[in-house]
C-alpha positions as CSV (number, residue, x, y, z in Angstrom):
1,X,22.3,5.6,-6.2
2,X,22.2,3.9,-9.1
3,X,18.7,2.5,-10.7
4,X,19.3,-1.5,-12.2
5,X,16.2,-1.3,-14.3
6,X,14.1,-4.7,-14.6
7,X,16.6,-6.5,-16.7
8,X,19.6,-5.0,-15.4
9,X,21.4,-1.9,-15.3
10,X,19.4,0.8,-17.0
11,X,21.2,1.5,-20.7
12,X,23.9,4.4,-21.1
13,X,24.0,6.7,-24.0
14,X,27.4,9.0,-24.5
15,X,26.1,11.1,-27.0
16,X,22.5,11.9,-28.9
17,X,24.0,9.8,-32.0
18,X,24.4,6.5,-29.6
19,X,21.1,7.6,-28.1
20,X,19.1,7.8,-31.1
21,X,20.9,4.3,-32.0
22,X,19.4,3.0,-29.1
23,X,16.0,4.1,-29.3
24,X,15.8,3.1,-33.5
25,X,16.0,-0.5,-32.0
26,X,12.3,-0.1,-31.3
27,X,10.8,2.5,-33.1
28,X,12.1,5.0,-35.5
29,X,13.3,8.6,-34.2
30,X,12.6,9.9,-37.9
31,X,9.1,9.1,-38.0
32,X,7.8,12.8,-37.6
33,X,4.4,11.3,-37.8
34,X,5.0,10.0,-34.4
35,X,7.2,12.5,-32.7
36,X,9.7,11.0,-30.3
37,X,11.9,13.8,-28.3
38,X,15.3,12.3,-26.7
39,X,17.4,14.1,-23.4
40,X,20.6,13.6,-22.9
41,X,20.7,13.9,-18.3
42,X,23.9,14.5,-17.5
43,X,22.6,14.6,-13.3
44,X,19.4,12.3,-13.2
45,X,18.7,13.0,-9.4
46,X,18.2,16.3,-10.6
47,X,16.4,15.3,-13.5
48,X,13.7,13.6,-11.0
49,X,13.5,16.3,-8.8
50,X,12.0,18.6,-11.9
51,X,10.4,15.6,-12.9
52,X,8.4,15.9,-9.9
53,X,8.1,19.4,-9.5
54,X,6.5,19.5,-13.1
55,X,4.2,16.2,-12.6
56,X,6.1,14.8,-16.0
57,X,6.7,11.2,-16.8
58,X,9.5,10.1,-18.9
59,X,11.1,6.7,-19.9
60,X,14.5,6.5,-18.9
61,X,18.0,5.2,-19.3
62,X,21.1,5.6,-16.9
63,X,22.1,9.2,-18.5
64,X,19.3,9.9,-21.1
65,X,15.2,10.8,-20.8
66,X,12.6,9.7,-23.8
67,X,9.2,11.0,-24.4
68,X,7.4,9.2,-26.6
69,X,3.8,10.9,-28.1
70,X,1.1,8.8,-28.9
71,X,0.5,5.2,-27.7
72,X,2.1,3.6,-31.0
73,X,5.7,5.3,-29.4
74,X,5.0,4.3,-25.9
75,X,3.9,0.4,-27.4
76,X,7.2,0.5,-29.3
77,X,9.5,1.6,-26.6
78,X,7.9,-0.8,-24.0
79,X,9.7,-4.1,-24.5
80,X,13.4,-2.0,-24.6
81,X,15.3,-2.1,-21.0
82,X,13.9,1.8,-20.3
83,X,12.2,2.4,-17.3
84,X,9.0,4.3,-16.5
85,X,9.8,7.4,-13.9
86,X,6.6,8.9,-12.5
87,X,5.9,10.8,-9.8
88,X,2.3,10.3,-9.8
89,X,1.1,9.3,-6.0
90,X,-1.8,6.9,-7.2
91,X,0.7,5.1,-9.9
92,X,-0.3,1.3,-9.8
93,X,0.9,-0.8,-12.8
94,X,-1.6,-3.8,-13.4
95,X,-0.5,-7.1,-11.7
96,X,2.0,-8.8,-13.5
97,X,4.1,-5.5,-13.6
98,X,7.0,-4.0,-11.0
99,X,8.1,-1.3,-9.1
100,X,10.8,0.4,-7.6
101,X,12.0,2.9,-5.9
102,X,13.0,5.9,-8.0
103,X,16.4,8.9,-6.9
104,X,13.8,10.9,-5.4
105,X,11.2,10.6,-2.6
106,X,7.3,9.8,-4.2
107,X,9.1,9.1,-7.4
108,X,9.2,5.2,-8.6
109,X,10.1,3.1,-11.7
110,X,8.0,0.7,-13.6
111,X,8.2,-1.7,-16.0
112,X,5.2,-1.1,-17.1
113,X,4.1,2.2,-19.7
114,X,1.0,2.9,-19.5
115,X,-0.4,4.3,-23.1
């Protein structure tokens, strides 16, 4: 299974250099005043599954996981083509904001990052 994202296919990443090229689009990976850690997933279904053994959320890409800190990061990282993954049973986004269905059961993707 492959997740499309909101605006499409979720985006790739080959390397951390093409990653970290991606995310600078938004916000700045070098800005250690807001700390921005970057995955490369190389099997995303497993991915989820420790996602939701852990409770975690994460924005993600096709291949790659982001974790912004601090609501500046998560604001700057909101309008790119990631997608929320949570596993969190009572997720809602506000109205206005989508869903779907996520690799692994109870997991879902949003379009909306809540700060």
């Amino acid at each position: 299974m492959t997740e499309q994202g909101f605006g499409g296919e979720l985006p790739h990443a080959s390397d951390m250099a093409s990653l970290a090229r991606y995310i600078d689009l938004f916000t700045s990976c070098k800005d250690f005043t807001h700390p921005i850690a970057l995955l490369l997933v190389s099997d995303m279904g497993k991915f989820q599954t420790a996602t939701k053994k852990a409770d975690d959320r994460f924005a993600i890409g096709k291949d790659f996981a982001v974790v912004p800190v601090g609501s500046d990061q998560i604001k700057a990282i909101s309008p790119s083509e990631l997608a929320f993954l949570t596993c969190d049973p009572d997720f809602s986004p506000p109205s206005g904001y989508r869903t779907e269905k996520a690799r692994v059961d109870g997991c879902v993707l949003s379009d909306y990052f809540p700060s």
